[in-house]
Phi, psi and omega in degrees: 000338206266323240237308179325307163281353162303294201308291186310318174306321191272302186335310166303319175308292225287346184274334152308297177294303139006298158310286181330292184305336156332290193305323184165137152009097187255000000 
């Protein structure tokens, strides 16, 4: 159960950074 919310937290993360990096170089 832990390693799930471990999952979801980098998922979220890596989608984040994605966007960003979308937007532009930071």
């Amino acid at each position: 159960m832990i390693t799930a919310i471990i999952t979801e937290l980098n998922e979220s993360i890596n989608t984040r950074a994605k966007q960003s990096s979308q937007i532009g170089p930071h």
